[in-house]
N, C-alpha and C positions, 0 to 999 in steps of 0.2 A: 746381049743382055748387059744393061749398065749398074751399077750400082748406085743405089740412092744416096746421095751427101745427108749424113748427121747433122742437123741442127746441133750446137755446142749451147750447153745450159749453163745458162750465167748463174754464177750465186747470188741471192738476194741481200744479202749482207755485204755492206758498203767495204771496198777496202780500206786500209787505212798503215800509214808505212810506221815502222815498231821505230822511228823517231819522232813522231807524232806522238805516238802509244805515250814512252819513256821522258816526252818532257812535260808530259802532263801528271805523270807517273809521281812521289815519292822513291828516289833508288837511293838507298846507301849502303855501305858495304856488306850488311847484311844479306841484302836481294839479290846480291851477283855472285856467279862463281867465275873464275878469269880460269881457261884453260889452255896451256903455253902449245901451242903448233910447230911440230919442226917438221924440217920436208927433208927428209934421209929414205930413199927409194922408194917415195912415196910421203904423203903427210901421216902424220902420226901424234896422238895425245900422248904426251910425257909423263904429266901425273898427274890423277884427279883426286881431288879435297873430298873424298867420300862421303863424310859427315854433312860436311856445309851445301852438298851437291844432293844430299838428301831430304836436306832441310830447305831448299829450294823448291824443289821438283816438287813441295807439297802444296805450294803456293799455286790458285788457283788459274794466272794469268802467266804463260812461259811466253819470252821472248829471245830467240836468238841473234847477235852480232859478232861480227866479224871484225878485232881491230889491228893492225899492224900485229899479224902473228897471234893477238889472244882471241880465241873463241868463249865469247862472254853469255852466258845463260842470266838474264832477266828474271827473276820471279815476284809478280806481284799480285796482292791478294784481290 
């Protein structure tokens, strides 16, 4: 007895890559939180802007990026 292969379901919604998004975007330093990464036995966030990381995350449109060490939260409405 074999097992039948799954079809994989595509999403119908176009991708589209979050520098595409963000240069169509309004960002200023309002709409980002920068979160500093270090790697001490493992990666690890150091200190998060709780306020400003709250006031982000309310915005309807989150994007994540990765730059040299900061992990940048995106929010646009």
């Amino acid at each position: 007895m074999t097992r039948r292969a799954r079809k994989k379901l595509r999403s119908k919604m176009n991708s589209i890559s979050t520098d595409e998004v963000l240069s169509k975007a309004e960002v200023d330093s309002e709409n980002i939180v920068r979160l500093k990464l270090t790697t001490r036995k493992g990666t690890r966030i150091e200190s998060v802007p709780l306020k400003k990381l709250e006031k982000v995350a309310n915005k309807t449109k989150l994007y994540w990026k990765l730059e040299d060490g900061w992990l940048m939260l995106y929010g646009i409405s």
